[in-house]
C-alpha positions in Angstrom: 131.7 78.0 87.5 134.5 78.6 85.1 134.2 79.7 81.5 135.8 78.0 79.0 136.6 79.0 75.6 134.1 77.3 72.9 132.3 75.4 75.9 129.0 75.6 77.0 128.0 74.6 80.9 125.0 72.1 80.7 124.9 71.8 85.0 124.1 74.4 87.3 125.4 74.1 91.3 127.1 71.6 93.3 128.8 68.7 92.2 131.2 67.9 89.0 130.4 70.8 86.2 130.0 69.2 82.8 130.5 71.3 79.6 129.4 70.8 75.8 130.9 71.9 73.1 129.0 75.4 71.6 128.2 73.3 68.2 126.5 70.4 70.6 124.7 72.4 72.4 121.3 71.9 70.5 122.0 68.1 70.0 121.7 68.4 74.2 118.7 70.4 73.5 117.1 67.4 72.2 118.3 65.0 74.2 116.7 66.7 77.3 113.4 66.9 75.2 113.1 63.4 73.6 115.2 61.1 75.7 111.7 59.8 77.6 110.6 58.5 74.0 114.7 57.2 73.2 115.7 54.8 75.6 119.6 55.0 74.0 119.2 58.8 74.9 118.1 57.6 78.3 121.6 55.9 78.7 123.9 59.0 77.8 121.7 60.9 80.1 121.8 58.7 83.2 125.5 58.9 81.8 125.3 62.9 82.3 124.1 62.7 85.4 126.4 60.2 87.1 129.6 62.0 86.3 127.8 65.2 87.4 127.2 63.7 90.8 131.0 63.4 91.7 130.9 66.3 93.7 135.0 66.1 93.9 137.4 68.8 92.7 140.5 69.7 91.4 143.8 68.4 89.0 143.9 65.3 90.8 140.7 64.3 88.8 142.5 63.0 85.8 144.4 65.8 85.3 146.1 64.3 81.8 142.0 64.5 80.6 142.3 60.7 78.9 139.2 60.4 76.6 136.3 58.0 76.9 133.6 56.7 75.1 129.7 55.5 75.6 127.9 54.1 73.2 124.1 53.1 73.0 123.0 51.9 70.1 122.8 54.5 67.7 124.0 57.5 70.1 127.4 57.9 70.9 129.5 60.4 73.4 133.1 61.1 73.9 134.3 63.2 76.9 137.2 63.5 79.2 137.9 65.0 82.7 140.3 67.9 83.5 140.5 69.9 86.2 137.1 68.5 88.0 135.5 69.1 85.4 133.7 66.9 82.4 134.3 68.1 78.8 131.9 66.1 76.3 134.1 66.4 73.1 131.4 65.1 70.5 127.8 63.6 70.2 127.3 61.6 67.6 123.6 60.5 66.8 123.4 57.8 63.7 120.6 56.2 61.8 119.4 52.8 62.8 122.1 50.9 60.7 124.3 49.2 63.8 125.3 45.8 62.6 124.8 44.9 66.1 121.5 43.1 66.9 121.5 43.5 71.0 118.3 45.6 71.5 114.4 45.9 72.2 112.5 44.5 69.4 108.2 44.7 69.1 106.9 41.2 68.4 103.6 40.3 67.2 101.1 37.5 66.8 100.5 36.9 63.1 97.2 34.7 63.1 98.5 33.8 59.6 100.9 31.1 61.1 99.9 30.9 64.1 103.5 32.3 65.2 105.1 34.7 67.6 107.4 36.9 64.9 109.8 39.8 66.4 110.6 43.4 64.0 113.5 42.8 61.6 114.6 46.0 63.1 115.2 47.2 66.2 112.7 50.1 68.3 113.9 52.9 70.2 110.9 52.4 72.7 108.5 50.4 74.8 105.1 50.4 73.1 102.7 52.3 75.6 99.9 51.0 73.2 100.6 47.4 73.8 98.7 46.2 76.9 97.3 43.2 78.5 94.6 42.7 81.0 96.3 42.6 84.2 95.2 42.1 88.0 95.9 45.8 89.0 95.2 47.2 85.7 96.4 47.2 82.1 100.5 47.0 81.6 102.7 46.2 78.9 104.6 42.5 79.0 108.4 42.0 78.2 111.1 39.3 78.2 114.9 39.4 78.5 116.0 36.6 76.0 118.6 33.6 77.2 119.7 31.2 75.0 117.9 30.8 71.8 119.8 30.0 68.3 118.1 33.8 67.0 115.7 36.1 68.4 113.0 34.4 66.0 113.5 32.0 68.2 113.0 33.5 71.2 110.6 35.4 69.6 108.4 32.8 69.2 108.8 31.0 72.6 109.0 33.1 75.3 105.5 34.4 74.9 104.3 30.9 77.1 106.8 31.7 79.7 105.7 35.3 80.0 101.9 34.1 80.1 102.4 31.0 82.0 104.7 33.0 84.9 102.2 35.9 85.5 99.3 33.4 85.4 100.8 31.3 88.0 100.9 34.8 90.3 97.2 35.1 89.3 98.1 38.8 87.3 97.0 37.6 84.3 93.0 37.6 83.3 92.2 35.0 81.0 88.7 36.8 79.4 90.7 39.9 78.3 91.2 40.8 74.5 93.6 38.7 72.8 97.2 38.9 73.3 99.1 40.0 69.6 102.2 42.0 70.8 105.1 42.1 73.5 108.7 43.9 73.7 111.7 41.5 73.2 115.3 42.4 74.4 117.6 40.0 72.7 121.4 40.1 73.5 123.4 38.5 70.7 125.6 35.6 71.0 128.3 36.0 73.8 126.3 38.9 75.0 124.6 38.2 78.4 126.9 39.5 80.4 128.3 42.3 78.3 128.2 46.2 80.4 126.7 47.1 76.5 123.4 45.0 76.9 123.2 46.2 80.8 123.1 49.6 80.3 120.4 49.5 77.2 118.5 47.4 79.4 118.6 49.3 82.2 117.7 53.0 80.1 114.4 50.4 79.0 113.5 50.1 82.2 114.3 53.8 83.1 112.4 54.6 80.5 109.3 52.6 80.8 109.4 54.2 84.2 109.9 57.6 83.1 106.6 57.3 80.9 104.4 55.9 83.5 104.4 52.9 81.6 103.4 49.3 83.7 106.0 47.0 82.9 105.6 43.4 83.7 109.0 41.8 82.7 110.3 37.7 82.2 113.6 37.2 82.5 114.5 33.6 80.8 118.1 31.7 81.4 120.9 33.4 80.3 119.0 36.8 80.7 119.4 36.9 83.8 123.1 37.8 84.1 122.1 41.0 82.1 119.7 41.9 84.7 121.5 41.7 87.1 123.9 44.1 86.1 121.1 46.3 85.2 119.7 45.9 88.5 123.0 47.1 90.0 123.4 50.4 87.5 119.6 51.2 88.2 120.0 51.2 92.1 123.3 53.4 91.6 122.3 55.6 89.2 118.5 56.8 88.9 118.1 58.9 85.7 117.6 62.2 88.2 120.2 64.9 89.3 121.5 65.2 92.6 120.1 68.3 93.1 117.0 66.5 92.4 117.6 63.7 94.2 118.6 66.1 97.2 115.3 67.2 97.6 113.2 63.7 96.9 115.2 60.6 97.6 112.8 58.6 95.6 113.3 61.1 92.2 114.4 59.3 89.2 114.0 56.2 91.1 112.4 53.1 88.9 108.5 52.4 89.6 105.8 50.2 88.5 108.1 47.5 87.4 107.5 44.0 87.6 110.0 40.3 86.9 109.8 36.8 87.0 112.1 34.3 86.5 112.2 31.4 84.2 114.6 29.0 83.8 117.5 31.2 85.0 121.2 30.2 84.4 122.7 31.4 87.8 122.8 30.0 91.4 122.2 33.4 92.9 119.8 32.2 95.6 116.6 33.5 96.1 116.4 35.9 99.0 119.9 37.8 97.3 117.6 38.0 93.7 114.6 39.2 95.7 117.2 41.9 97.5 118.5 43.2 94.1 115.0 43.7 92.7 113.9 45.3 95.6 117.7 47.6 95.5 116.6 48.4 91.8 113.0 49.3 92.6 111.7 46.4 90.8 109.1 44.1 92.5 110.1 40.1 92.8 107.5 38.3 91.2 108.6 34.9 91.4 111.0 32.0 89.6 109.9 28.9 87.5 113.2 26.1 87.9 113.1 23.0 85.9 115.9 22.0 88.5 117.4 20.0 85.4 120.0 22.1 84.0 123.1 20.6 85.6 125.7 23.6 84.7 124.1 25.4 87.2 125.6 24.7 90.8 122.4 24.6 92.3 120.7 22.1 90.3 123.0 20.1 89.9 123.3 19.8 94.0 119.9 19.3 94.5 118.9 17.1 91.7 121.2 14.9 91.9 120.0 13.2 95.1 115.9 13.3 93.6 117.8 11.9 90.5 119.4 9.4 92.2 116.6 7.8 93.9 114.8 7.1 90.8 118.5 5.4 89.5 118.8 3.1 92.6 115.3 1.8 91.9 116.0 1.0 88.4 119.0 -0.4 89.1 117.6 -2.5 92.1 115.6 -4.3 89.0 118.4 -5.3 87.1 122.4 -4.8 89.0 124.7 -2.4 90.1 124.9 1.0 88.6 128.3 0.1 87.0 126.3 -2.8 84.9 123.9 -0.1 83.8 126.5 2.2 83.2 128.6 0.0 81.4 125.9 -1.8 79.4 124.3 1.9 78.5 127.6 2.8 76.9 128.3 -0.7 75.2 124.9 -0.2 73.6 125.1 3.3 72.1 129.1 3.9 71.9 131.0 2.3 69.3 135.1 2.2 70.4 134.0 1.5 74.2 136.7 2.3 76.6 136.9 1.4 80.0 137.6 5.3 80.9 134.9 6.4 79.4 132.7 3.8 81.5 134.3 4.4 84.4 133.2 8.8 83.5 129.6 7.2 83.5 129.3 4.9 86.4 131.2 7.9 88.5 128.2 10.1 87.5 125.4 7.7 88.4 127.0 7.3 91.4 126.8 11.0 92.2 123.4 11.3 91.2 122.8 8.8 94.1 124.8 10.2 96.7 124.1 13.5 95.7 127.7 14.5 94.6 127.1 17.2 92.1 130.5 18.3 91.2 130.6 14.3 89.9 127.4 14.8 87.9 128.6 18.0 86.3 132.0 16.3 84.9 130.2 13.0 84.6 127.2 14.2 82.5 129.9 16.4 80.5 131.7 13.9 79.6 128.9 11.0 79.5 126.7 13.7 76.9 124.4 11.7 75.0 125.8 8.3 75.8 123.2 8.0 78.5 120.4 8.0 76.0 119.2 4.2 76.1 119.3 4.7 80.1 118.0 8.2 80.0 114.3 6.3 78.1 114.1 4.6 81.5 114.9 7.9 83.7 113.1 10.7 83.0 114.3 13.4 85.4 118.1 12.2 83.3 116.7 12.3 80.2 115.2 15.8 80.8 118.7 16.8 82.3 120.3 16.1 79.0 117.7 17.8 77.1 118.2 21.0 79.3 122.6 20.8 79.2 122.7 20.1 75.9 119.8 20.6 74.0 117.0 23.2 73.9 115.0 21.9 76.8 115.0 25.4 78.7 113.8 27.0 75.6 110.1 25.6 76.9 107.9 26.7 79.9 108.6 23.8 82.9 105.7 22.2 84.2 106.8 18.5 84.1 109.4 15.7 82.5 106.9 14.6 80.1 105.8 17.8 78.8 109.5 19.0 78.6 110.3 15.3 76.6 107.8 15.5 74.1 
């Protein structure tokens, strides 16, 4: 291994050397110590690791040494590559002052008013001291957040989807000790599907992992598109060196990790979601679907004919399903147009024959003009609520539940 000049080598052996800068060398030092308490140092770490595995050589390695950046919260690194080699240029650790919300929040039952309520602040950690009776033994319960309007929100509601999902998969026990506290990741606005919110929910995992720590995880609508890129950075990177790795496939690997899925806002079909989990090292637990959110391709197609059943009866009783259309808009729609009747009738008429590329532009561009027809049809009326209102902020079990 080469010496350089004001450097200090942080690898040992085969693969990519990486080097520190002398001053950073302590800030490593802690790293290494404390990053199973820090799940932001868990992501430069994992970080460390990956570009030490390149096992490559030589100027062809980005040879003009172009700088790059990682951030995790609070914990930053810049480094660059030259001549096979990886030079971090600075470590920069910061207090908890990120104007950025995306993180892992503790939330707790206050008894006071009778609500769910999240920490104003952020925590670097999964809270080994929170458990719940569980089939199996004791383990700590978190959510990934979808949609909500905050994380008070969310706070506040997705403790009946975490309890009613690992109830349904008998894991739950119903005479344990009250339930007052859970972890929370919440991805701002825009989020979901940012590499930022994967890779601090992948080092929570990691770490959770790391400390032995049961996790039994719901993963609610939008969520889901964080996991999965999680999923994907935990199967290809497991916070272990190769060396390590070299000598126990399964080191650094994630264990002890449970998910279910509620609500989720993708089409990614069930076996190819069961496959990533199992590629992450995360056990499949289950999904809850209220089938009624028609932006996702897969509801919308299989709804729509169950939908469209209910509409041919009701409009057996009283004409065609352009006189419902037509008379539903007249009633609720002031400056009727015959184009925007003729929006409606085409999405009634998918529903019936099951068209769903129809009900997704219909029911856009119908929105809330359905309403008087919608009292009549549940299954539409709870299709509304879930597109364009707050209906997959709730736990599914049925229309009417979901309606009140």
């Amino acid at each position: 291994m080469k010496k350089y000049a004001g450097y200090k080598a942080i690898t040992r052996g085969a693969g990519r050397p990486v080097y520190v800068r002398e001053a950073s060398a302590d800030a490593f030092k802690e790293i290494l110590k404390k990053h199973g308490g820090n799940y932001h140092f868990t992501t430069i770490m994992r970080t460390i690791y990956l570009l030490n595995a390149d096992g490559q050589r030589g100027t062809s390695l980005n040879s003009a040494g172009d700088a790059k950046t990682i951030t995790s919260g609070n914990v930053g690194m810049r480094y660059n590559l030259h001549d096979g080699a990886v030079f971090i240029q600075k470590l920069v650790i910061k207090s908890n002052s990120s104007s950025s919300k995306t993180g892992l929040y503790n939330v707790n039952y206050l008894a006071s008013i009778e609500a769910w309520k999240p920490a104003d602040s952020p925590t670097e950690s999964l809270d080994k001291n929170s458990l719940w009776d569980s089939n199996g033994g004791k383990a700590h319960f978190a959510a990934v957040a979808g949609r909500f309007d905050d994380k008070e929100a969310a706070g506040n509601s997705l403790p009946s989807h975490i309890i009613g999902a690992y109830k349904k998969v008998n894991m739950l026990i119903d005479n344990g000790p009250e339930r007052t506290s859970y972890s929370l990741f919440w991805s701002e606005k825009g989020a979901h599907k940012s590499e930022k919110a994967a890779q601090a929910l992948a080092s929570v995992v990691q770490h959770g992992s790391k400390n032995n720590l049961p996790v039994n995880w719901l993963v609610h609508g939008e969520g889901i598109h964080t996991f999965k890129q999680a999923a994907k950075i935990l199967k290809s990177s497991p916070l272990a060196s190769q060396f390590a790795v070299k000598q126990n496939a399964s080191a650094g690997k994630v264990t002890a990790q449970n998910v279910y899925f509620s609500n989720p806002a993708s089409s990614i079909g069930e076996a190819d979601l069961k496959k990533l989990c199992s590629d992450a090292g995360i056990t499949f637990k289950g999904i809850n679907d209220n089938n009624h959110d028609y932006r996702r391709w897969k509801t919308s197609k299989n709804v729509g004919r169950d939908m469209g059943k209910k509409l041919v009866a009701t409009a057996a009783a009283g004409g065609t399903m352009a006189s419902i259309s037509q008379g539903a808009i007249q009633s609720t729609v002031s400056g009727y147009t015959e184009g925007f009747s003729k929006a409606l009738t085409a999405t009634l008429n998918g529903l019936s024959s099951g068209n769903h590329i129809a009900v997704v532009c219909g029911v856009v561009a119908g929105g809330y003009a359905v309403a008087s027809l919608a009292k009549k049809v549940k299954p539409l009326a709870a299709g509304i609520h879930c597109t364009f209102g707050k209906g997959n902020e709730k736990w599914y079990t049925d229309d009417k539940t979901l309606l009140s």
